[in-house]
Residue frames as qw, qx, qy, qz and C-alpha x, y, z in Angstrom:
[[0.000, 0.884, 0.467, 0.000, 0.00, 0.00, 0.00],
 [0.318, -0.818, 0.104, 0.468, 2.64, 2.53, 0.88],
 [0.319, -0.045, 0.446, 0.835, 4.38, 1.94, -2.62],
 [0.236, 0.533, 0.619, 0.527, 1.15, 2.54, -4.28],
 [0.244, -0.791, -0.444, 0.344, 0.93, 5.48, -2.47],
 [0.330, -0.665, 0.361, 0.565, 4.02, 6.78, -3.08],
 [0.355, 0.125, 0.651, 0.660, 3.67, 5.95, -7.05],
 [0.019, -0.763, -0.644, -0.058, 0.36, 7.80, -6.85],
 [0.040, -0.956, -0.190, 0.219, 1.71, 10.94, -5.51],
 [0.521, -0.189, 0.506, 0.661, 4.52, 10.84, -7.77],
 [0.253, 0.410, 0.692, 0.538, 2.35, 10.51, -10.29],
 [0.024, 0.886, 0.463, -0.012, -0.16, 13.19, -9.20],
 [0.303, -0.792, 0.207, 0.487, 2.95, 15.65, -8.28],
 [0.370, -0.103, 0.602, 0.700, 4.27, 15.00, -12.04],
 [0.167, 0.637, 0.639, 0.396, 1.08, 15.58, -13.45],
 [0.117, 0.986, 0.116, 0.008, 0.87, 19.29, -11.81],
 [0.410, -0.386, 0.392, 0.728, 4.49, 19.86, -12.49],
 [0.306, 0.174, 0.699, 0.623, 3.29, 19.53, -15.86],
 [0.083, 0.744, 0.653, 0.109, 0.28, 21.20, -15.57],
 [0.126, -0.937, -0.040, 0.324, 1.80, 24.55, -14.30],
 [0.441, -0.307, 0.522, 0.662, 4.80, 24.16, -16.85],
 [0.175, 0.651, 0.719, 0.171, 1.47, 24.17, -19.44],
 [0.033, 0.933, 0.357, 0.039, 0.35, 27.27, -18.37],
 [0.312, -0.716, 0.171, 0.601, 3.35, 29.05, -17.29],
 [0.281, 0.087, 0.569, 0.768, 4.47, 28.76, -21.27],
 [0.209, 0.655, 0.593, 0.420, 1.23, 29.55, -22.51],
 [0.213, -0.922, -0.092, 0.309, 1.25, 32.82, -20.31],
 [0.534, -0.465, 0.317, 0.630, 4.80, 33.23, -21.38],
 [0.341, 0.299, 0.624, 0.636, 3.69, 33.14, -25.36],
 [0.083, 0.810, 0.549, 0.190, 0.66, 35.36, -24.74],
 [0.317, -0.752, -0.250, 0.521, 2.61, 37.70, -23.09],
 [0.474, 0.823, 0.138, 0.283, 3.05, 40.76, -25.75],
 [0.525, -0.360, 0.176, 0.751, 6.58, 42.08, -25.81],
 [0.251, -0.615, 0.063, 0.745, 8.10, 45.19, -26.51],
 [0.117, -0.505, 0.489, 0.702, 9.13, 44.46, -29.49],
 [0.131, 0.437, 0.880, 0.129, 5.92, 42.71, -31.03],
 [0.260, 0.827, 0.483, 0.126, 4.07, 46.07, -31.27],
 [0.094, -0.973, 0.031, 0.207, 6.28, 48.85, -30.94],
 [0.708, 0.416, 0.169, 0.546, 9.16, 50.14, -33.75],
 [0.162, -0.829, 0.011, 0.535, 11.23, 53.83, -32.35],
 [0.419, -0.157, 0.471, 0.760, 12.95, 53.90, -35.45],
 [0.196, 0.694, 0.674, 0.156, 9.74, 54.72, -36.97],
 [0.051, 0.962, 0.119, 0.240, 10.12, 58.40, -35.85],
 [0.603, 0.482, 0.011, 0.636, 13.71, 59.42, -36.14],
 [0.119, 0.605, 0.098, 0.781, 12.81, 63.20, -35.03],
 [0.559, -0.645, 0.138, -0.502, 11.76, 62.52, -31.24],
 [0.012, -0.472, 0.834, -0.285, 12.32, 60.81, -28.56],
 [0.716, 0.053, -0.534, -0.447, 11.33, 57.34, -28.38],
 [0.796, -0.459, -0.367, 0.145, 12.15, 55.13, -25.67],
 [0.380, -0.869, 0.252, -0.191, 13.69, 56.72, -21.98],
 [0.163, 0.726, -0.634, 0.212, 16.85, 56.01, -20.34],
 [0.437, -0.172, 0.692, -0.548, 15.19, 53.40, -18.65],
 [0.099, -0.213, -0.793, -0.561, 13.92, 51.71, -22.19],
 [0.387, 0.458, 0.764, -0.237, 10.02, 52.48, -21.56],
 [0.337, 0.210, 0.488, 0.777, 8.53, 53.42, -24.47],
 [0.140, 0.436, 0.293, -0.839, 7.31, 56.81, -25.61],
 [0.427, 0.622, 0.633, 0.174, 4.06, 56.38, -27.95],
 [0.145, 0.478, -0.270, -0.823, 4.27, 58.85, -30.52],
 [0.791, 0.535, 0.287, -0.073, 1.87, 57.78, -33.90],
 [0.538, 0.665, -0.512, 0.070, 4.30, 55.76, -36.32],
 [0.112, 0.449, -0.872, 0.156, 5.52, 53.82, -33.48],
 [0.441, -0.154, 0.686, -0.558, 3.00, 51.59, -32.93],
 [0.213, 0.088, -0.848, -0.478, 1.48, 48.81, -34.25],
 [0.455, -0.078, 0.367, -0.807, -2.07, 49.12, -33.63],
 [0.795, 0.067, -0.584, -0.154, -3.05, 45.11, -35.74],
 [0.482, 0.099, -0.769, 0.408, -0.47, 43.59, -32.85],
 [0.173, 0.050, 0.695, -0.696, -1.61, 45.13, -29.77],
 [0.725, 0.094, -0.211, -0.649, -5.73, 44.43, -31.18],
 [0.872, 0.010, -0.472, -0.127, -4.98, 40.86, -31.53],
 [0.462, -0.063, -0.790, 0.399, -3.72, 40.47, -28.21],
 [0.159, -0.015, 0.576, -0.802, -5.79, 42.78, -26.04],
 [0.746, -0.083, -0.383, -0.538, -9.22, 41.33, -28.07],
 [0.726, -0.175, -0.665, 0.032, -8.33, 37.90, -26.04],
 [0.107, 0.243, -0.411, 0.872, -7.49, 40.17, -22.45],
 [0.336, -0.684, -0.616, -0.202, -11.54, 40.57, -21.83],
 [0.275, 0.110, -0.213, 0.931, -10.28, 43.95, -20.61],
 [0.110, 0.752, 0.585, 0.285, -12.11, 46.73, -18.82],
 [0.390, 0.197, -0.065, 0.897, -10.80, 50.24, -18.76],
 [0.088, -0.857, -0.428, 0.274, -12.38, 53.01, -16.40],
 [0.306, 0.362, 0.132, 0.870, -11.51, 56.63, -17.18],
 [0.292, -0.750, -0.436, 0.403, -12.39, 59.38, -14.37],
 [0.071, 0.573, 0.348, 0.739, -13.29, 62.39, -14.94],
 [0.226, -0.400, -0.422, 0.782, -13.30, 65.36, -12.10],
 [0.220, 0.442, 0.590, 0.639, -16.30, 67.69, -13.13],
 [0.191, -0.576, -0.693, 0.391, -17.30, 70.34, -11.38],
 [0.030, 0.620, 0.048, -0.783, -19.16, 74.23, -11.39],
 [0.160, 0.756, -0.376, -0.512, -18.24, 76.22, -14.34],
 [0.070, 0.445, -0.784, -0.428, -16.02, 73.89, -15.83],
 [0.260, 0.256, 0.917, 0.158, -18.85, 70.98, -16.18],
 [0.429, 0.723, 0.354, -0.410, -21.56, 73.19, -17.20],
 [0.226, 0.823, -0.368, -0.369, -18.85, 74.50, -20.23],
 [0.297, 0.622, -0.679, -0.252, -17.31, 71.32, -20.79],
 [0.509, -0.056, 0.844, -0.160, -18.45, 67.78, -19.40],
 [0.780, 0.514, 0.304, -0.188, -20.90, 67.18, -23.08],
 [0.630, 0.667, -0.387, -0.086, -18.25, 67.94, -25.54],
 [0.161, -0.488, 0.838, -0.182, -15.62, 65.93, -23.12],
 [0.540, -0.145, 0.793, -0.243, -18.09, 63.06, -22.83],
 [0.653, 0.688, -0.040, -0.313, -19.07, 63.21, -26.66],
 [0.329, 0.744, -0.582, -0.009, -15.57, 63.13, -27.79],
 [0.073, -0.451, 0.870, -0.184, -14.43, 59.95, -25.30],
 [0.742, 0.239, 0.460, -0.425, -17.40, 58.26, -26.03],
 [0.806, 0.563, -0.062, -0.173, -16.70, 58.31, -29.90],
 [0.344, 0.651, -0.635, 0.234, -12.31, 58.21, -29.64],
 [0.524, -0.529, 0.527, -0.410, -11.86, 56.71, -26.35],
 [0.213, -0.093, 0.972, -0.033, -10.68, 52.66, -26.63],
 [0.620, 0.256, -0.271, -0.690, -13.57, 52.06, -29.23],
 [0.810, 0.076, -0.562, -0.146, -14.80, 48.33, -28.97],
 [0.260, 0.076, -0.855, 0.442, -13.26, 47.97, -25.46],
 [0.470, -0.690, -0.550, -0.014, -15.52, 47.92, -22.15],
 [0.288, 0.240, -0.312, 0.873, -15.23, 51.21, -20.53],
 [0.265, -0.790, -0.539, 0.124, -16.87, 52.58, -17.43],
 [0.052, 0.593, 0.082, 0.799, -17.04, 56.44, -17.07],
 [0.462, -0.558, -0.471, 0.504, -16.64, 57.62, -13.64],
 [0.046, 0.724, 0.163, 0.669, -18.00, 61.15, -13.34],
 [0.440, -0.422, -0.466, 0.641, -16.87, 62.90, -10.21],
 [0.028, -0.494, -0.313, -0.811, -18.85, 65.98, -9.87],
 [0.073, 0.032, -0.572, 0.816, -20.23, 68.34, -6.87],
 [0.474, 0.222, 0.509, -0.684, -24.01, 68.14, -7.44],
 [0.629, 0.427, 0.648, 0.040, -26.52, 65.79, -9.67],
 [0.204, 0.533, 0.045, -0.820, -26.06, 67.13, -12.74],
 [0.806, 0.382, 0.322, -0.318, -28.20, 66.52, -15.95],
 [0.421, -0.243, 0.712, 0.506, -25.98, 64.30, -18.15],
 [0.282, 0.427, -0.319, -0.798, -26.29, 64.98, -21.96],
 [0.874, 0.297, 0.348, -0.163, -27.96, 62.86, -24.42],
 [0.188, 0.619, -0.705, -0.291, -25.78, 60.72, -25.84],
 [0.841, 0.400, -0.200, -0.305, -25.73, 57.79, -27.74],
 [0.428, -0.599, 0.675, 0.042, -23.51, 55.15, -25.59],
 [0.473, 0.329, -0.798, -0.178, -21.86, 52.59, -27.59],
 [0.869, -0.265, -0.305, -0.286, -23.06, 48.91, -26.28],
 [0.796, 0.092, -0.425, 0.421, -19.85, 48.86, -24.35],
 [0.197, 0.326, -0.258, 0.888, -19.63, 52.04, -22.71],
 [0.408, -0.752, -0.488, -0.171, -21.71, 52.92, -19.06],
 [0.189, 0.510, -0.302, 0.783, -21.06, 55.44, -16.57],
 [0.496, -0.631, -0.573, 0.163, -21.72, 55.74, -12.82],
 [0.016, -0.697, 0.180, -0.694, -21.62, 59.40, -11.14],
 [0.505, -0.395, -0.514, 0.570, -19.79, 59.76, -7.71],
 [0.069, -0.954, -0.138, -0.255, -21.17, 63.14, -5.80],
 [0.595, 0.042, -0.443, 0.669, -17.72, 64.43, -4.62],
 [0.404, -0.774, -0.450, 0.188, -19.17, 66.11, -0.72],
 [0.071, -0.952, 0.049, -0.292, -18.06, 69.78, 0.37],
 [0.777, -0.516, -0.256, 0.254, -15.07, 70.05, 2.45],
 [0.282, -0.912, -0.035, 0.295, -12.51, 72.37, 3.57],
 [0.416, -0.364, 0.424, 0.717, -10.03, 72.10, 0.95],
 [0.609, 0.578, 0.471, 0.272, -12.32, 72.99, -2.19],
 [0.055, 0.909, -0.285, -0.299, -9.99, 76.26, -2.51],
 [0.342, -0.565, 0.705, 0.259, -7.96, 73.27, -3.72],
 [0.759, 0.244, 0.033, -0.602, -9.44, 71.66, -6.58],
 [0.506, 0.445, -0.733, -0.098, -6.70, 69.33, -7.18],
 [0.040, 0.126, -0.927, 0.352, -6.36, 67.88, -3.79],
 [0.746, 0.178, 0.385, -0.514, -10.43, 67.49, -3.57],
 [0.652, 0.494, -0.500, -0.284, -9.92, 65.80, -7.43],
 [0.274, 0.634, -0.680, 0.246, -7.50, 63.51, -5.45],
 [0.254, -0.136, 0.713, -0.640, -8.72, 62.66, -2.66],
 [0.794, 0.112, 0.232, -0.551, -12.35, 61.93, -4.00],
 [0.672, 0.398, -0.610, -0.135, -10.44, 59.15, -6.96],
 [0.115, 0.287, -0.895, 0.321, -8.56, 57.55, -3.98],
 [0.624, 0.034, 0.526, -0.578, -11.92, 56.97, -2.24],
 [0.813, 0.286, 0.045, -0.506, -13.82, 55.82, -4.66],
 [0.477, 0.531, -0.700, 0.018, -10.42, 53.21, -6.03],
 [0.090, -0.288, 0.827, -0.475, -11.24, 51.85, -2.72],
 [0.426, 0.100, 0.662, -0.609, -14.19, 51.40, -2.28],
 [0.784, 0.528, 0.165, -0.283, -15.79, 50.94, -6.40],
 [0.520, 0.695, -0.378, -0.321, -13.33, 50.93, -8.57],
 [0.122, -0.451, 0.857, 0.218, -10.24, 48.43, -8.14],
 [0.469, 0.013, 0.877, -0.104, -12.73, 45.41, -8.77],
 [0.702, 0.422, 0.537, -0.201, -14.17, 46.36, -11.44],
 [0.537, 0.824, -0.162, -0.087, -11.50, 47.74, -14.39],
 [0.943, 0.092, -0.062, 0.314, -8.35, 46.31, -15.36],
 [0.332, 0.348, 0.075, 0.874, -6.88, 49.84, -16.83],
 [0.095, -0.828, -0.415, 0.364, -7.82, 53.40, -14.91],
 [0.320, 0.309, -0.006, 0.896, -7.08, 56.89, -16.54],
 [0.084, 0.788, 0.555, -0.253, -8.11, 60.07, -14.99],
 [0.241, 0.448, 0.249, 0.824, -8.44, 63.18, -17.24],
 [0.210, 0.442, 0.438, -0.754, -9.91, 66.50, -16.65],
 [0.416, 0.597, 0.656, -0.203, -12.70, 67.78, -18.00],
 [0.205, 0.849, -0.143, -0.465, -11.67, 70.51, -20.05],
 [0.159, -0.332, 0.798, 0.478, -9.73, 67.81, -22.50],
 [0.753, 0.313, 0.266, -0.514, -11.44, 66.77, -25.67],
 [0.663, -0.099, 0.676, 0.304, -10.65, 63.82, -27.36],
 [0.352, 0.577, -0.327, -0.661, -9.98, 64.62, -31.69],
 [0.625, 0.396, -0.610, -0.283, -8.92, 61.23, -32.81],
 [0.888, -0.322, -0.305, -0.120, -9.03, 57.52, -31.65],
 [0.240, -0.572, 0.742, -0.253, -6.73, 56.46, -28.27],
 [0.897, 0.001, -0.395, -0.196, -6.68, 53.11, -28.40],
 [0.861, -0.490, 0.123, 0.063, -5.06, 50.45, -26.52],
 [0.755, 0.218, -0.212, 0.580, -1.61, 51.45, -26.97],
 [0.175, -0.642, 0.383, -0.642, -1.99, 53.70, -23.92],
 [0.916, -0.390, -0.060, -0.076, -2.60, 50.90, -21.65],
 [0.582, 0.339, -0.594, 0.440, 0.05, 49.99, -19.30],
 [0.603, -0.148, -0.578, 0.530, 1.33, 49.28, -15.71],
 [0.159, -0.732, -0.213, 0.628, 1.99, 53.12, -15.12],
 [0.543, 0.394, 0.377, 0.638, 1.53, 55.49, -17.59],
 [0.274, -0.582, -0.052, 0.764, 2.65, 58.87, -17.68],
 [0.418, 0.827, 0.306, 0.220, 1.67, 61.82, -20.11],
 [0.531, -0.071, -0.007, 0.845, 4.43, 64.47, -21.50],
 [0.005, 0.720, 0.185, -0.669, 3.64, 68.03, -20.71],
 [0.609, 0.653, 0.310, 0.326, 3.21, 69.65, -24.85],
 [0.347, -0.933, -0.042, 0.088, 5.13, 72.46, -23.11],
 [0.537, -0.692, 0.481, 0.046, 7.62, 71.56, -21.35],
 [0.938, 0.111, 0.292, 0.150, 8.67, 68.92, -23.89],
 [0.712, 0.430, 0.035, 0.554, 10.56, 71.11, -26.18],
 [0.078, -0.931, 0.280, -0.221, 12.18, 73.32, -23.69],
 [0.505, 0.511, -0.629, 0.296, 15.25, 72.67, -21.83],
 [0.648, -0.455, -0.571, 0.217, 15.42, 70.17, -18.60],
 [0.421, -0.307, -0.448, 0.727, 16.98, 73.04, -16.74],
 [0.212, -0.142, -0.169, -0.952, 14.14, 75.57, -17.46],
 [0.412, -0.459, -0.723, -0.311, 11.56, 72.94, -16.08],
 [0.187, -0.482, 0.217, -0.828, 9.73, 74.10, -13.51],
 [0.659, -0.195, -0.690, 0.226, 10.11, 71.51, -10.69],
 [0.484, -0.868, -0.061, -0.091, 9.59, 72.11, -7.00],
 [0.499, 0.674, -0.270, 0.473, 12.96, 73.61, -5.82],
 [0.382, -0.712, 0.301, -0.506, 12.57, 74.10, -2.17],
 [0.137, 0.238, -0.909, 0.315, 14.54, 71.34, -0.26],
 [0.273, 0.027, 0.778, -0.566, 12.03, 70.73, 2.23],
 [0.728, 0.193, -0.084, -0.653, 8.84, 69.92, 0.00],
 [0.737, 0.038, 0.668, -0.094, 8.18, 66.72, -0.73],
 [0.812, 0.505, 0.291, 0.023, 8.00, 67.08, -4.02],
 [0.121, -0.824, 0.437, 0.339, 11.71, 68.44, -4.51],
 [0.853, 0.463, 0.095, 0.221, 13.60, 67.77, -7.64],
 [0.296, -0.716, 0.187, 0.604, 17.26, 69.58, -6.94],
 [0.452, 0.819, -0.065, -0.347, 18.41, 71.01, -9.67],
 [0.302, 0.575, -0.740, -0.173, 20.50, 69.01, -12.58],
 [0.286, -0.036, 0.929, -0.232, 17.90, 66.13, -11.77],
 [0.597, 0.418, 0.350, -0.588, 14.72, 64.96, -13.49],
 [0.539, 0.012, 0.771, 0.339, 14.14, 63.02, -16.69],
 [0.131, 0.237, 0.490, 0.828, 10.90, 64.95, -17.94],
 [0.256, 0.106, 0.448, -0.850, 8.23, 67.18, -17.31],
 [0.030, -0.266, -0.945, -0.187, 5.15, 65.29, -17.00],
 [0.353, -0.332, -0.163, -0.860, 1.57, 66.75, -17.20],
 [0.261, 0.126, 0.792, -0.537, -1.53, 66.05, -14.65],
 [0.670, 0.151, 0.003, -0.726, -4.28, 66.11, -16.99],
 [0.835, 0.206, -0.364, -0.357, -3.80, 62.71, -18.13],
 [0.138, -0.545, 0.802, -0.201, -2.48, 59.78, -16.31],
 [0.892, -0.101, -0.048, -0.439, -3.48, 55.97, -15.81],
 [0.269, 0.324, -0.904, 0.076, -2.31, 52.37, -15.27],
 [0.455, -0.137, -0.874, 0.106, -3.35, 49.94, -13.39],
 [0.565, -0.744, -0.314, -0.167, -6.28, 50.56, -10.35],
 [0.851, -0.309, -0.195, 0.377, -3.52, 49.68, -8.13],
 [0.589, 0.029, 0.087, 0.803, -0.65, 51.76, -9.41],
 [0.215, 0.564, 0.104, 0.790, -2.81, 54.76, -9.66],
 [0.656, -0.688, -0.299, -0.085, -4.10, 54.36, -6.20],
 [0.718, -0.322, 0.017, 0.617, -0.05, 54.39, -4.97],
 [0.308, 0.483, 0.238, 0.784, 0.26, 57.83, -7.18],
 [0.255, -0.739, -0.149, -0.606, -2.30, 59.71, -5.40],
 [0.726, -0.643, -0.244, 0.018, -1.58, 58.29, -2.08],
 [0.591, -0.166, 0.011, 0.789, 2.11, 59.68, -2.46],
 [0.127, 0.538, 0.148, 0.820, 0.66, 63.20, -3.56],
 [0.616, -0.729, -0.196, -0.227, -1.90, 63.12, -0.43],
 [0.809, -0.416, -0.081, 0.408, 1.17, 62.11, 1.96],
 [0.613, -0.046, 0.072, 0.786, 3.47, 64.67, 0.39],
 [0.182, -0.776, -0.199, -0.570, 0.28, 67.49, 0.19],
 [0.693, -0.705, -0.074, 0.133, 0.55, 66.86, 4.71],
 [0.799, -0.199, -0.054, 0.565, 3.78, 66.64, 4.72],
 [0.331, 0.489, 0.225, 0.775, 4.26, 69.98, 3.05],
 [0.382, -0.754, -0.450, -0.287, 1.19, 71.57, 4.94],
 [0.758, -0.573, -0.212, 0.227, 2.87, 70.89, 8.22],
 [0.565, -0.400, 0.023, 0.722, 5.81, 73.09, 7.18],
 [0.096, 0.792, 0.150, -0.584, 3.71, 76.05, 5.79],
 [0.230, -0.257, 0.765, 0.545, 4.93, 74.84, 2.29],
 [0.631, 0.381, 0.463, -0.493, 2.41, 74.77, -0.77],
 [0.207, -0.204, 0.843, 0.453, 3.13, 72.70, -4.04],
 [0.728, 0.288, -0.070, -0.618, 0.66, 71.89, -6.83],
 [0.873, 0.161, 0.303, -0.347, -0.34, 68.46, -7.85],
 [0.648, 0.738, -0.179, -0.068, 1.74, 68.63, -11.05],
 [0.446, 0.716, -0.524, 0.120, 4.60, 68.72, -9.19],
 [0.727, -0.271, 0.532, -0.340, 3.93, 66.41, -6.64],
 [0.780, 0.505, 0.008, -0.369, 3.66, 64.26, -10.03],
 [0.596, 0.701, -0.359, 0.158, 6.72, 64.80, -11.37],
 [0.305, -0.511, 0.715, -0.368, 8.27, 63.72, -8.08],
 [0.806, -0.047, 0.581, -0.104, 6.63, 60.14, -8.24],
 [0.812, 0.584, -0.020, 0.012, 7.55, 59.77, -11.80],
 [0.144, 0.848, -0.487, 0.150, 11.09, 60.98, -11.01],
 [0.474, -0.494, 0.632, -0.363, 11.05, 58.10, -8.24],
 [0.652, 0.163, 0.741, 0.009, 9.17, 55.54, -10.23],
 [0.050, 0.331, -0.577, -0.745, 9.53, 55.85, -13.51],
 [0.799, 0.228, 0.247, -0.498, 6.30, 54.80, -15.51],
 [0.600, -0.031, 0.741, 0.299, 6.70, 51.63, -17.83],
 [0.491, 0.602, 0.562, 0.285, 4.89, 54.05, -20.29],
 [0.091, 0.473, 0.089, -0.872, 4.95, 57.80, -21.59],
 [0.519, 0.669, 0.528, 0.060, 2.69, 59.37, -23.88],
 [0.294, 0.172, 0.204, 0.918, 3.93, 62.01, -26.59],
 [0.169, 0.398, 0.173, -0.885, 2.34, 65.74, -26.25],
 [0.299, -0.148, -0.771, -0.543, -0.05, 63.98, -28.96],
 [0.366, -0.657, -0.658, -0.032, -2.80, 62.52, -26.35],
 [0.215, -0.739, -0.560, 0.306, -2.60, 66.13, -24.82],
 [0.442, 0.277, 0.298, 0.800, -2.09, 69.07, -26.99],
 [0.119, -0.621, -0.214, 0.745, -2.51, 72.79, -26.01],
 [0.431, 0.529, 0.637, 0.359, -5.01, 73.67, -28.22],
 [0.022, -0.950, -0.020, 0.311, -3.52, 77.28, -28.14],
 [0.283, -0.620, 0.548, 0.484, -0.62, 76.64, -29.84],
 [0.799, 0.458, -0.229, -0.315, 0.02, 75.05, -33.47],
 [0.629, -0.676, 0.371, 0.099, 1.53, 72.40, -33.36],
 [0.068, 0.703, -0.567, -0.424, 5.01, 71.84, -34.76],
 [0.505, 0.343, -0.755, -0.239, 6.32, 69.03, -37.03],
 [0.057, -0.252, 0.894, -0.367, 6.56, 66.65, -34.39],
 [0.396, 0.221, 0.646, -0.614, 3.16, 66.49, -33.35],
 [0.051, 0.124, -0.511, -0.849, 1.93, 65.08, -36.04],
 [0.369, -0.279, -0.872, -0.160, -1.36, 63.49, -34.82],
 [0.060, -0.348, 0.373, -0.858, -3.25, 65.42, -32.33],
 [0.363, -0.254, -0.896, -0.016, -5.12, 62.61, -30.23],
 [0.249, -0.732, -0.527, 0.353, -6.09, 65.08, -27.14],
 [0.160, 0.396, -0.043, 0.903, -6.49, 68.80, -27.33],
 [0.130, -0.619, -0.639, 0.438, -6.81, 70.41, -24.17],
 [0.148, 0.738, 0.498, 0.431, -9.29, 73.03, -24.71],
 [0.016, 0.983, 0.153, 0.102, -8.38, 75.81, -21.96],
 [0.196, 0.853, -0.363, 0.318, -5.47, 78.37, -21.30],
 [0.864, -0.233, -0.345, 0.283, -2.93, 76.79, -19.84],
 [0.203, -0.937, 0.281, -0.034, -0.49, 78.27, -17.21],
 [0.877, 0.267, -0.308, 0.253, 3.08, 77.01, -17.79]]
């Protein structure tokens, strides 16, 4: 009895060796490398992958067949928050939710988180059979002189408590961006980061990092990789949940020593630390005040008001 015991759990212990050697390959094949949808040589004239090899999407470097035929088998769903309040939703939450309705991951499952400060009447629109939205009221409280850290603060909640369980991918935009042409799933990633349309073609030592030693978000000077924007960010639930929770912790931390930083550069401080596994080019978020130059040759996002730089 005791051999057949022992031939039995041989046998049963060989059979899931085998069974997890199975899957571990097949995971291994499905997994989409680098170099399976994305080509930098394509565009010569910018910058294409970071010192750190992640790559920077620019249209021309992407192969938008390759990544299709692997995220189609993914059964993906992708949230996308949206901070909408006053003024700026009465002026801009229908052409914002128009535009990411029609450009926005087309064919994927997306849920539309609307974060906004009272019910307000949502436009008629025509939702694709994939596309639904849930509104979070975001409550009064003593920092709305701040509009970022309320913005902040209300995402982290709600990442807690609705989102992580129910999207794969998270972005959050503001409201004042309007989508021109399609984003597809070659923003997806881990962490992804958006380049400022600015700040890109100036010089690193003209950016306009926090400078003050004591801030949390200090960059000293003859440091930094690139200046990254807040209107657009995403990755994973998970990873954007660790983003804001280092801007909250470094908003206190600041507080406490009479010290006031903006979001942006709170930003550029966790990027600086963690590098994202993605960037986008000043494509998915063009200043639609400017023309834009050679580079830019695709304009995927155009934000719509004055920026301050």
């Amino acid at each position: 009895m005791n051999c057949k015991r022992k031939m039995l759990l041989l046998i049963l212990g060989l059979s899931l060796f085998l069974l997890f050697d199975h899957y571990s390959r097949k995971n291994q094949e499905e997994e989409l490398q680098l170099s399976d949808w994305f080509n930098p040589r394509k565009r010569p004239d910018v910058i294409t992958t970071t010192s750190w090899l992640a790559p920077v999407v620019w249209e021309g470097t992407f192969s938008r067949e390759a990544l299709e035929k692997h995220y189609r088998k993914q059964n993906l769903t992708t949230g996308l928050a949206v901070f909408a309040t006053g003024r700026l939703a009465d002026q801009y939450l229908e052409l914002f939710l128009h535009s990411a309705n029609k450009y926005f991951l087309t064919g994927y499952r997306v849920i539309f988180y609307l974060m906004v400060d009272t019910l307000v009447r949502l436009p008629q629109i025509r939702w694709g059979p994939l596309r639904q939205f849930k509104v979070f009221i975001v409550t009064e409280d003593s920092w709305w002189a701040n509009a970022d850290l309320v913005r902040m603060k209300s995402l982290a909640k709600h990442i807690i408590w609705d989102i992580q369980g129910e999207v794969d991918f998270l972005f959050s935009m503001t409201v004042t961006q309007i989508f021109q042409n399609n984003v597809g799933v070659e923003v997806l990633g881990e962490s992804v980061a958006q380049l400022h349309a600015w700040w890109y073609f100036k010089n690193r030592a003209s950016f306009p990092y926090e400078r003050r030693p004591k801030s949390a978000a200090c960059i000293p000077f003859g440091q930094g990789d690139f200046y990254y924007d807040g209107a657009f960010v995403g990755g994973t639930p998970l990873e954007v949940l660790n983003l804001v929770e280092e801007y909250l912790n470094g908003i206190i931390h600041d507080l406490r020593l009479r010290l006031n930083s903006t979001y942006e550069k709170h930003l550029n401080k966790y990027f600086f630390l963690r590098k994202p596994a993605k960037l986008l080019s000043p494509e998915y978020n063009w200043d639609a005040d400017f023309y834009p130059p050679p580079q830019v040759q695709y304009v995927k996002v155009a934000q719509q008001s004055k920026r301050r730089h």
